[in-house]
N, C-alpha and C positions, 0 to 999 in steps of 0.2 A: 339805638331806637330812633326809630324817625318822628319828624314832627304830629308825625299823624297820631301815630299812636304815642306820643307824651300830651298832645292832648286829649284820648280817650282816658276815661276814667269808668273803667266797668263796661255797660253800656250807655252812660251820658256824657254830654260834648260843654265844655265851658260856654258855650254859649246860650244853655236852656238855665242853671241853675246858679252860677257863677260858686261854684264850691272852689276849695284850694285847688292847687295842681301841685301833684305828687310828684316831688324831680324823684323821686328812685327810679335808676334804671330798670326796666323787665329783664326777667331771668331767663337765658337763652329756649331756644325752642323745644331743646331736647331734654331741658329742666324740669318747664311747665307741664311738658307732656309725661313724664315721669312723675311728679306729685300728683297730677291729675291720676294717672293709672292708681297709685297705693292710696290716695282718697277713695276711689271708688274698690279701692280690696280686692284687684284680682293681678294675677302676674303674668306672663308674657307668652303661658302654655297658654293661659283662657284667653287671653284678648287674641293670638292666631287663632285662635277655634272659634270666634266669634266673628272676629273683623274677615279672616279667610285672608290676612297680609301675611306671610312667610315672618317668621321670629327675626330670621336675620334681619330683615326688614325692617322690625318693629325697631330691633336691640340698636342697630343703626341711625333709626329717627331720634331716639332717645340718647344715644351717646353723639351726636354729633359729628357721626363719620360719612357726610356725606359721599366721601368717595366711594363707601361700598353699595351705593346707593345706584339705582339701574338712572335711566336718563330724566332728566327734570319733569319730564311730564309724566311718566306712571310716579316718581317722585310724589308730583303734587296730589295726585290722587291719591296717594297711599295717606298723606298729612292730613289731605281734607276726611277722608275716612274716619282715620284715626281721632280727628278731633272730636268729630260728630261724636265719633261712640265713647270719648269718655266726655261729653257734655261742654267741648271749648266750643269757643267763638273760630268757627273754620278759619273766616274770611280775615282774621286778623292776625291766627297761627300764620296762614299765607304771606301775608303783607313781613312780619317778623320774618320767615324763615328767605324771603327773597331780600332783607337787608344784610341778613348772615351771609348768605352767597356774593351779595355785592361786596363785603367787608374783606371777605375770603381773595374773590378773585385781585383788589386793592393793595392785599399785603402779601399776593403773592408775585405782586411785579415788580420787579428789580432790577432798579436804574442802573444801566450797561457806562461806564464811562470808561473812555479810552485811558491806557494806562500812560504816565509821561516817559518820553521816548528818554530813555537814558543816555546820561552826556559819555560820549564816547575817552574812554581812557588811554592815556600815549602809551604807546605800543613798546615792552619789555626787552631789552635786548638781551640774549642769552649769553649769561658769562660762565666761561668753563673754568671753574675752580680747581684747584687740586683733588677736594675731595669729590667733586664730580666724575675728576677723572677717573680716581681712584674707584669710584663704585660702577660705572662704563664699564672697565677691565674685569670688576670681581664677574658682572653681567655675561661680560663675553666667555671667560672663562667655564663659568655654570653652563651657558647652553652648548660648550664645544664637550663639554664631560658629557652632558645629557647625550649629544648627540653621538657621539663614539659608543655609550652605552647599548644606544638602539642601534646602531652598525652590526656589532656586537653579539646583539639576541637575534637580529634577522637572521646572519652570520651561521650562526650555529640551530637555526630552526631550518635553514636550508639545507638538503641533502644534496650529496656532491653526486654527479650526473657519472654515464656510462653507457657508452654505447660501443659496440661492434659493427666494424667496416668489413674486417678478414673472418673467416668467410662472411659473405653478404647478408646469407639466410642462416634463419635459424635451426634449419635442418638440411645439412649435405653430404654429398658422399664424395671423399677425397682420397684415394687407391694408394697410399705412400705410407711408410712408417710414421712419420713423423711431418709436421704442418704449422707453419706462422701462422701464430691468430692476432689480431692487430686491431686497434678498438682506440677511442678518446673518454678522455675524465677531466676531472680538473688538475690543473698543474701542483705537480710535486704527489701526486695523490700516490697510496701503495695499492697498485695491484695483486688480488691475488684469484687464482688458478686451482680449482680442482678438478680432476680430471681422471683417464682411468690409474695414471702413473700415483707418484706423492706429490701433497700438491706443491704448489712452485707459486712465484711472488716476483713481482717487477715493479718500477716507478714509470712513472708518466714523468716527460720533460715538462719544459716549461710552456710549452703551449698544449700540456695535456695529451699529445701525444704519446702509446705505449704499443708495447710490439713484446712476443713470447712467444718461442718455439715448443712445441710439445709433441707429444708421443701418440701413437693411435694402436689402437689396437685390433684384433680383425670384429669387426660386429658392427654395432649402435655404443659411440662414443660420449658419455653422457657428461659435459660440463658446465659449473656452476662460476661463475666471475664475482669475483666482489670489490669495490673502489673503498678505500678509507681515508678519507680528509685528512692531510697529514697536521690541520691545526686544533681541527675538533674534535678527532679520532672518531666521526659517526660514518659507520658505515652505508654504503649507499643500498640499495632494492639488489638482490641476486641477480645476477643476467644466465638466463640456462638455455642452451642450445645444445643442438647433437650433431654432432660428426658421424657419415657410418663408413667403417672402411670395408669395402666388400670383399668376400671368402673367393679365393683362385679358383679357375678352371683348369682340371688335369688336361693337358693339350695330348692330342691322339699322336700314339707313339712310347708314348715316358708313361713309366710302369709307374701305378699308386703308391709303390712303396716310397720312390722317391719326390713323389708329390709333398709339399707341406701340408701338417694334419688341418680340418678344417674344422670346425665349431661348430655344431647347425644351434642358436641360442633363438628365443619367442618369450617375449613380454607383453600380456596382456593387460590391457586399463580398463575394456567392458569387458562383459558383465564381474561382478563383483560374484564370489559364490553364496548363495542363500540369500540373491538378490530379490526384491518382488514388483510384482510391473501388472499396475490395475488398466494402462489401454492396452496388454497385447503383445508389445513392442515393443523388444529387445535388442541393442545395438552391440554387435562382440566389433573390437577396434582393438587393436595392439601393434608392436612392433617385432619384426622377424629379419633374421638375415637368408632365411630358408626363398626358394623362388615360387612357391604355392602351399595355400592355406585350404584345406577341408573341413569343413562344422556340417559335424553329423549332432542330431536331436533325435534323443529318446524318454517317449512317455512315462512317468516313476509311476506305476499302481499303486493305488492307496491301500495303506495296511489294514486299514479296519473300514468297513463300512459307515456311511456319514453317516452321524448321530443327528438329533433334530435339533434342534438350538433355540434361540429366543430371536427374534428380529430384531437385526442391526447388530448381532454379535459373529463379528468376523470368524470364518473358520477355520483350522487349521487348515495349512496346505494339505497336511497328509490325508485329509477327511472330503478331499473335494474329489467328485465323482470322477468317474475314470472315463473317457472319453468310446465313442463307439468303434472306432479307429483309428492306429498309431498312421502321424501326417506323412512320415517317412516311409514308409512300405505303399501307402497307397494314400495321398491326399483326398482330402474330399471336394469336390469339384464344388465352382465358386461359380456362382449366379452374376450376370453384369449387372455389373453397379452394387454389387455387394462390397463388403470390406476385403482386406487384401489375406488372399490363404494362407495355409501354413505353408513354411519352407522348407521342403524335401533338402537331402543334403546336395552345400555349395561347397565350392570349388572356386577356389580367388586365385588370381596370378597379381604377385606380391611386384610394383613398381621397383626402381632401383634404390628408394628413399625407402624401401622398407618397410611403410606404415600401411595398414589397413584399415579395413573398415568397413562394418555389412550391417543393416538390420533386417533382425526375423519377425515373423508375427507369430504368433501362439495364443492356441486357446485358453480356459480356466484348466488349472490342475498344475500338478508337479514334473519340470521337463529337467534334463539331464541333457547339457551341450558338450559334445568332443572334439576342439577342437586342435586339429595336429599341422603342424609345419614340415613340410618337405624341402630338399636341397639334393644337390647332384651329388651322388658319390657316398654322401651320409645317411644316418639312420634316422627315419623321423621324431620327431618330438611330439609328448601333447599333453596338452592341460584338460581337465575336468571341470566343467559348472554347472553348477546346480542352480536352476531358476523355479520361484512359482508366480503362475499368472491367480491374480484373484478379483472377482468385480469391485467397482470399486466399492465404497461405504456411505451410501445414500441414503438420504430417505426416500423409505415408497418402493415401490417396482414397477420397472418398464419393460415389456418385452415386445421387443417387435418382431412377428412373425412373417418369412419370407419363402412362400409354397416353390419349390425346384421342383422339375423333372416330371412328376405327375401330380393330379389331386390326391387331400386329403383330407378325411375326415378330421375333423376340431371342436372340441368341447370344453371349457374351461369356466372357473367361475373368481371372482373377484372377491377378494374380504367374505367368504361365506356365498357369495351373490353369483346366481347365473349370469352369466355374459351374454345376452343375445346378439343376433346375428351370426352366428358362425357355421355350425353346420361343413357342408363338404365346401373346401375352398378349391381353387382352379389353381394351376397352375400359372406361377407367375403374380400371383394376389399375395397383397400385403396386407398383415392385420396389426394396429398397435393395442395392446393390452396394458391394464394399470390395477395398479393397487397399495393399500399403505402396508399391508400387513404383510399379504401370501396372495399367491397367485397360484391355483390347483390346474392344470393343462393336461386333456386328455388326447390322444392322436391316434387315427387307425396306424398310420404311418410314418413312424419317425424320421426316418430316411430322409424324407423329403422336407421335413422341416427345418432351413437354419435359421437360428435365434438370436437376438444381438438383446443382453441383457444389461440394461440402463447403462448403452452406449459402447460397452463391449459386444463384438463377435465374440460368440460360443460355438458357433458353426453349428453343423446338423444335431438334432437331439438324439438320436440313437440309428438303429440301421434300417437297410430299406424295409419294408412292411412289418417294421416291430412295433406291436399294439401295447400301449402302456398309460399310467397317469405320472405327472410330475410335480413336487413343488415346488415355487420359486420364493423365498423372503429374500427381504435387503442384505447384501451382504456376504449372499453366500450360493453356490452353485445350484444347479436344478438337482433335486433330490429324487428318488423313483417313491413313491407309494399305493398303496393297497387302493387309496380313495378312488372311487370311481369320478370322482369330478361331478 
């Protein structure tokens, strides 16, 4: 309390009345103001609603915390306020509440004195004890175990290596019975050898070095290598290469009888049978020791006519429309810049490595590939596939329509809904159509329409001046129907 206010007493000064003076301290600011409030009988919802000070505000003047307090000057207002409305002497809450703050900032300052520099102590000389020594060695000991351990787990987490030198590549053709094949690993490792014989086993020296003679037979020679660590026993990744030894020519003159017999053999890796392929595009690759490969493609007709379905439920192959033309007897002519046609049958001249490889394009529906290998002197070979093309499985429908050869008339409607603008289109005019559900397309002339349905070519929709409607839903090929569109 300051002198000021130990001498007020109320509102009178020792110097009008000469009454006692009261040494009792006053009761902090946030005391008085708090007796003051539950004198006057109201609580700290009604003095906010009256005064218009925020509660925090208030609960803060009254508890003392001026930290949560905003900065001294709305501070001071908020006191002098508050004093007036519960009936204090403003001007003297003030005068109090600025010795509190002086009080405050006083015992919050704290005398920094340097600390005494500590007297330096004589410096330890290290004596090696026995039992010092003794526990150094147990030390060393421990981390040479630790560490041989983790040698140890690398050790056996690493797979031992294997490579082939003899031959270079991993596919060659080498004309002998029999061929060094000659490769590095690691030392001491076992080699082993499968191959068309039984299989066969060698070590690598010490510098991982290994070499192995083996056997060929007339064709595509297919071997597998494998290294086995001779301390971890983990064997290493398979090494597969092919050898092909190629089938004699009967020289003119020397009768076939006493030619050696020859093998015509064809393994194919594309297509898989009851393969299915949503762009189109079909790649047949295999191996042959024959000197020419022919893939002929035939259209499968579908057994029963397509059923209607729901959208978005894929169709079977067997149910997709039959096209208006097999691509083999007569392609259907491609517009520039359209996607790429069907492939009539090819004719491959098979390399001396034997391997092939061709892709076809094909439309929606079920195709039948024949593909046969020929060789001089033998009878041909051949495999059957069965492929189906089918759109993919999208949502919605896209049909972009691309007028060939002459105009034609176009009508179509979308989700129920006419399509305007269509009418006769010109030759050469592109139209893109859309819809989430069906798509009904009517044409004077099919013929000349081909259609690429959300991003597949479907080629032409039917033949030339055939008048019809069609439907298209997600999922599944153009359907023929009654609707006029």
């Amino acid at each position: 309390m300051s002198a000021r206010q130990q001498l007020r007493i109320g509102n009178r000064r020792l110097g009008r009345d000469r009454a006692p003076i009261d040494a009792t301290p006053a009761p902090p600011v946030g005391e008085t103001l708090e007796l003051a409030r539950e004198r006057k009988g109201v609580d700290l919802f009604r003095a906010e609603r009256d005064t218009k000070i925020r509660l925090r505000y208030l609960s803060a003047l009254e508890d003392g915390a001026y930290e949560d307090l905003p900065s001294p000057v709305y501070t001071k207002g908020f006191l002098r306020n508050y004093a007036i409305y519960l009936g204090l002497d403003a001007e003297e809450l003030l005068e109090r509440w600025r010795d509190e703050m002086e009080s405050i900032r006083l015992a919050e300052r704290v005398a920094v004195v340097a600390p005494p520099m500590p007297i330096a102590a004589p410096g330890r000389r290290i004596t090696i004890t026995p039992a010092l020594f003794v526990a150094g060695l147990v030390v060393l000991v421990i981390l040479a175990f630790v560490g041989f351990i983790a040698i140890q787990l690398l050790r056996y987490a690493e797979v031992i290596p294997l490579a082939l030198t003899r031959p270079p590549n991993y596919f060659s053709t080498i004309d002998a019975e029999r061929t060094l094949l000659e490769g590095t690993s690691g030392p001491g490792a076992t080699i082993t050898i499968r191959g068309p014989g039984s299989p066969d086993s060698t070590r690598a020296n010490e510098e991982g070095k290994w070499a192995r003679e083996v056997p060929l037979a007339r064709g595509p020679n297919v071997f597998t290598i494998t290294a086995t660590d001779p301390v971890t026993q983990r064997d290493s990744d398979d090494l597969v290469f092919t050898i092909n030894r190629p089938f004699p020519v009967a020289s003119p003159g020397i009768s076939p009888s006493l030619a050696p017999p020859i093998t015509l053999t064809m393994s194919l890796s594309s297509p898989l049978d009851g393969a299915v392929s949503t762009d189109g595009n079909v790649v047949v690759s295999g191996i042959t020791s024959g000197s020419r490969v022919t893939i002929d493609s035939r259209f499968v007709p579908a057994a029963t006519p397509a059923p209607s379905s729901s959208p978005g439920v894929e169709t079977s192959p067997s149910l997709l429309p039959t096209p208006a033309a097999s691509p083999i007897s007569s392609p259907a002519p491609t517009p520039s810049g359209s996607l790429a046609p069907i492939w009539p049958a090819r004719d491959l001249t098979i390399p001396e490595s034997g391997a092939f490889s061709e892709t076809l394009a094909f439309t929606i529906g079920r195709w039948e590939l024949t593909i046969t290998a020929h060789g001089t002197g033998v009878s041909p070979i051949t495999e059957t596939r069965t492929i189906t093309v089918s759109p993919p499985i999208v949502s919605g429908v896209q049909i972009i329509i691309n007028v060939s050869g002459r105009d034609s008339w176009v009508r179509a409607t979308s989700d129920g809904v006419r399509i305007p603008g269509l009418g006769t289109l010109s030759d050469g005019e592109t139209r893109t159509l859309t819809a989430t559900n069906e798509i009904c397309l009517r044409t004077g002339n099919a013929g000349t329409l081909q259609l690429n349905l959300n991003g597949l070519d479907i080629g032409f929709l039917g033949r030339v001046g055939e008048v019809g409607s069609w439907i298209f839903r997600p999922g599944l090929g153009p359907e023929p129907t009654e609707d006029p569109c």
